[in-house]
C-alpha positions, 0 to 999 in steps of 0.5 A: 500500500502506498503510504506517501499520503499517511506515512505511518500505521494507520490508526482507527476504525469504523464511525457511524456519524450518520447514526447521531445528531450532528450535534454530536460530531464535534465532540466527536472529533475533539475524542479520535484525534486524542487518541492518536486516530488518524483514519475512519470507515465510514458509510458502512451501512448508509445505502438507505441514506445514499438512496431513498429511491431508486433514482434517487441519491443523496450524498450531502450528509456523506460529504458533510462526514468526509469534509469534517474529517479532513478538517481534522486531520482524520482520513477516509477509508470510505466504503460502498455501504453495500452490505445492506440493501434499503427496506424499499429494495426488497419491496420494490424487487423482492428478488434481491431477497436471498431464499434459505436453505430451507428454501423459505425466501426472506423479508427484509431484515438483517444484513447480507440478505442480497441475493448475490446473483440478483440482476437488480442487485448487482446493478444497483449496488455497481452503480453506487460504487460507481457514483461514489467513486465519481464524487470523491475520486478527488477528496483529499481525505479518501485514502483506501476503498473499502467494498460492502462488508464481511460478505458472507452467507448463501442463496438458494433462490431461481436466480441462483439455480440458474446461474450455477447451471451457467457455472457448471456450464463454463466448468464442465462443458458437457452434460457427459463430462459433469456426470461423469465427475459427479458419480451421477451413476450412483442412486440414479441421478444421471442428467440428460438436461442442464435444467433438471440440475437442482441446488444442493439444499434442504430440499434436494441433497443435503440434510444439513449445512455440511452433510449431504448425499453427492459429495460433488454437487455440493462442493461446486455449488460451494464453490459456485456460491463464493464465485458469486459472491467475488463477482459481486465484489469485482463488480464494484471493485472495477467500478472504483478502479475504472475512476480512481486506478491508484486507490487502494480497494479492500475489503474485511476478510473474517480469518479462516471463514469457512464458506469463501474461498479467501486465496481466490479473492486476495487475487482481487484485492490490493490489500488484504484486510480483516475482521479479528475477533477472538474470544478470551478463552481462544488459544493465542497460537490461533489467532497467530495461525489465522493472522499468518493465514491472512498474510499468506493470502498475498504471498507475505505481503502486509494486511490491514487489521480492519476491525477488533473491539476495544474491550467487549464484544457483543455477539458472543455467548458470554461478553467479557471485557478485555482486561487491561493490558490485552487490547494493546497486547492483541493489537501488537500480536496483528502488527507482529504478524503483519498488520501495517494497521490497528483498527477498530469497531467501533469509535463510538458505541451505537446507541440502539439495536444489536451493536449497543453493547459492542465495545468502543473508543467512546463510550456511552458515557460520551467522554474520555475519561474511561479504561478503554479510552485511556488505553486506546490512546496511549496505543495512539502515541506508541504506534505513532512514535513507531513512524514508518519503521514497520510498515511493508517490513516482512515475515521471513520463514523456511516452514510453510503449512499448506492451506486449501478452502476447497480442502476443507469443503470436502473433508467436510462435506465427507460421508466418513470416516468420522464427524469429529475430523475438522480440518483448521483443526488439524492444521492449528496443532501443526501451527501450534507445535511450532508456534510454541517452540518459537518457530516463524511459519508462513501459511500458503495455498496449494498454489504457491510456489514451494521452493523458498522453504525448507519444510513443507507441512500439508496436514489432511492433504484429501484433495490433490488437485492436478499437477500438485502431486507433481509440484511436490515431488519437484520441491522434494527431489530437490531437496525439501522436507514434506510432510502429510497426514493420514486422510491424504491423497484420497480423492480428486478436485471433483471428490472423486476417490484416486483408485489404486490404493491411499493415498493416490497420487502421492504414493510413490512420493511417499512411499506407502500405502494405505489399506484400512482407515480407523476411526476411533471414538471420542476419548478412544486413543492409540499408541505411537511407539518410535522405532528410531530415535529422530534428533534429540527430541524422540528417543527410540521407544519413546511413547506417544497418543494418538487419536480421531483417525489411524490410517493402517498403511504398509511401507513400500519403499519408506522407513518406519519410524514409528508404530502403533501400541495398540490394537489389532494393528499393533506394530503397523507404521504409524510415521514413515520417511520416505528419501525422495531424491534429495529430499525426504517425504513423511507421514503422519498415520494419525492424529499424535498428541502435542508432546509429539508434534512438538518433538517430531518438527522440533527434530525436523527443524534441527535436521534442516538448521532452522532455528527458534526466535530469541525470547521464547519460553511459555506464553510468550510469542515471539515473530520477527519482521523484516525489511532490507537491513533491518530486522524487528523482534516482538516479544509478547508476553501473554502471561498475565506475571512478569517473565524474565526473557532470554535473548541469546545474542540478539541485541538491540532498541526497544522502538516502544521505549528507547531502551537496550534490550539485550541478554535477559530482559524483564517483560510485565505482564501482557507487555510487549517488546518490539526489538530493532536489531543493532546494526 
């Protein structure tokens, strides 16, 4: 992102000054600038203020809030308000009107109830993005374009079923071809004509939102669902580029959001943006996995941390408040992984409906002489100290964890092996055994290139897509370290099984094949007995647990590392390594415990000279970022005692303090160290 007009990490969040009096924006903007804020997004939702009518706009409000922000120093991340149609809409054209999966169609209510393939939708909602961009292309407050909002959700209506014909048209061709990828053989489902195909709903294949009876259908029309929803986002987006080319488009991504495919969407973004809300009981190693997810989107390159609350958030079961110290400790994780931004939702908390009790900057009391607003500004002052020091630096790893939202559809939409296998699951105890070692890693899609890292992790490789099985031997003969779990290399891109024994494709990378798989109840576990001592961290004979699935493989030409304790598959490989070239490929036949995993990576890393970050030790984080030169350590205390942190040999400026850190350091409770080295 281009930060010559804002050369510093932008600072503030979502205002909705159209929901007030005007009496109250001067106080407004007495409150934003004292906490540091230097941008706002605004129009979120004011299409009904935009446009009472369909021929109507009214812009005057909307300029009045832009030209009071540039009075005071305050930019614009100006959105379309498109998330939320008017309440004359859907009378008027009661086809924008999203149909459910039960196939009842909606009234007008709530947000993102926009039939995403409605004809009037998709016109009217480009024609506001359009006519924004027209009347503020040269407002010198807009600093970044921010499209609709968190979309999300599904449509089951005609216009939909229609248009994902249109889809599987362009996709498969021939009627042949689709039966033959769909296995429409199976319970008499063959199709002689394009209009007798269906959506996959309440009403046809499907018996809930992830359980269904023709694993294919319903994987295309998921992935047919998130086209849908990117067409109506590139729509506006070509809309605002076609008048303002150099701005920067975004939209607020939602982290490992199931239903949308976000690796195909950032090839539409200018930058990577996104919605962080964690509850207080979620694993810290979570939201840096899904911070890592969202850097990954656009190959390393930094992203936006567009929303977070201040304190409390009001949609979760139980409301708590972050205590102090953590929003500043949670901000500072985003920038660690990444983020050139710190934002919220909201600047002033909402007076009425369901977002009354979402935290804010300003609170209902109006003033700030609060907690929150205390701690909001002293961030303020932190991270304008910070300059440009940060900003466009990088992530730089040699482990990648290979993620695919097609993946997870279809393990998901899976008739078996078992209900309890979930796929960002899998990937987070990966993620987390790394993490809690002090270990950078980048998280990748099943597209990107392979060969700047020297471990590759693909956790529930069930989809092999063409020419990945080929992409990977490549990266392995070459050199590189891969590793993949059981419930790999079952099936196709369509959910079609690769006959010929597990795990298809990948078996002679491997060097094994699958023959059984066990599912083993909740509570059930095995036992991975090592054979070999690997590195220093897994002794030979040492034990470990294992669960959910155990894939009974047999090695072909891969050593045995480990076998199973138990069972009538006792013995059996558990961990093989297969030398592939001059690489090696491993196989994890279950679900193994963290002391394992911990042990297992910790070894490969070793064997590869990767080594952890300084300052690591438990419930402290560590990341490093950096950029030509210069290199920055975070060190983040998520303990709510004082730690005592070694540093080893890095030695430098505290940038939040102008202190030398070096050696053992002394870090407060949910403190935060940010280390650039010493030349």
């Amino acid at each position: 992102m281009d930060t010559t007009k804002l050369p510093k990490m932008l600072y503030g969040g979502d205002y909705n000054p159209e929901q007030w009096d005007e009496s109250i924006w001067p106080e407004d903007m007495r409150l934003i600038p004292m906490a540091g804020m230097n941008i706002a997004t605004v129009n979120v939702f004011s299409w009904a203020m935009l446009q009472p009518s369909v021929d109507t706009y009214h812009f005057e409000t909307l300029d009045r809030i832009m030209d009071m922000l540039h009075k005071n120093g305050i930019y614009a991340c100006l959105a379309t308000s498109t998330g939320a149609h008017p309440a004359w809409m859907a009378r008027k054209y009661p086809e924008v009107l999203r149909t459910e999966f039960d196939g009842k169609q909606r009234k007008f209510g709530g947000r993102h109830n926009s039939c995403p393939n409605s004809p009037v939708y998709r016109s009217l909602s480009t024609r506001l993005a359009s006519k924004l961009a027209e009347r503020y292309k040269d407002h010198p407050a807009l600093l970044l374009w921010h499209v609709s909002n968190e979309y999300g959700g599904e449509c089951y209506c005609d216009n939909c079923e229609a248009a994902f014909r249109d889809w599987l048209r362009n996709k498969y061709g021939t009627l042949d071809k689709l039966n033959e990828q769909w296995n429409t053989r199976f319970w008499g489902h063959t199709f002689y004509e394009w209009e007798e195909i269906v959506l996959p709903s309440a009403r046809s294949e499907q018996w809930s939102s992830d359980r269904t009876c023709f694993q294919g259908i319903s994987l295309d029309y998921t992935r047919f669902n998130s086209d849908s929803l990117l067409d109506c986002y590139k729509l506006e987006y070509d809309a605002i580029k076609a008048v303002t080319p150099d701005m920067p488009v975004t939209t607020n991504l939602m982290g490992s959001y199931k239903p949308l495919d976000y690796f195909k969407w950032a090839k539409h973004m200018d930058i990577i943006a996104w919605d962080n809300y964690p509850s207080m009981d979620t694993p810290t190693s979570f939201t840096s996995m899904t911070h890592d997810l969202m850097r990954g989107l656009k190959n390393g390159a930094p992203f936006l941390l567009m929303e977070q609350t201040p304190s409390q958030q009001n949609w979760q079961a139980y409301n708590t408040l972050k205590r102090p110290g953590i929003m500043r400790l949670w901000s500072y994780q985003a920038v660690a992984h990444g983020s050139d931004s710190v934002m919220f939702f909201q600047l002033r908390r909402s007076v009425g409906a369901c977002e009354k009790y979402h935290g804010a900057l300003i609170e209902h009391v109006g003033h700030e002489h609060t907690r929150v607003f205390r701690e909001c500004a002293q961030l303020g002052k932190e991270l304008d100290s910070l300059g440009t020091k940060l900003l466009g630096s990088r992530l730089p790893s040699r482990i990648a964890i290979m993620y695919d939202w097609e993946n997870r559809w279809a393990i998901e939409y899976s008739s078996g092996p078992t209900i309890d296998l979930k796929y960002v699951d899998e990937v987070h105890k990966y993620y987390r055994a790394l993490h809690e070692q002090g270990y950078q890693v980048d998280i990748v899609s099943f597209e990107d290139d392979l060969c700047p890292y020297a471990i590759v992790l693909a956790p529930l490789m069930y989809m092999v897509k063409p020419g990945m099985a080929a992409r990977i031997e490549a990266y392995v003969a070459a050199g590189g370290k891969f590793v993949t779990t059981f419930f790999s290399g079952i099936v196709n891109e369509n959910d079609l099984v690769t006959l010929g024994g597990y795990p298809g494709e990948l078996r002679g990378l491997l060097g094994i094949w699958a023959e059984e798989i066990d599912a083993l109840f909740p509570g059930q576990h095995n036992r991975i007995v090592m054979k070999e001592t690997l590195g220093k961290q897994l002794q030979g004979d040492s034990e470990y647990s294992c669960s959910i699935l155990c894939d009974l493989i047999h090695a072909e030409n891969a050593e045995v590392m480990a076998v199973y304790g138990d069972d009538f598959y006792k013995g059996t490989p558990v961990l093989t390594r297969n030398q592939f070239g001059s690489g090696e490929a491993w196989y994890v036949a279950s679900s193994p415990d963290a002391d394992f995993l911990q042990g297992f990576l910790g070894a490969l890393c070793d064997s590869s000279s990767i080594k952890p970050l300084p300052g690591k030790q438990p419930g402290v984080e560590v990341t490093l970022r950096s950029q030509d030169d210069r290199s920055y350590l975070f060190v983040l205390n998520h303990n709510r005692a004082e730690v005592i942190v070694e540093l080893g040999e890095y030695a430098g400026v505290d940038l939040l303090t102008g202190e030398t850190a070096t050696g053992q350091v002394p870090l407060a409770g949910y403190g935060v160290l940010i280390i650039e080295q010493f030349a």
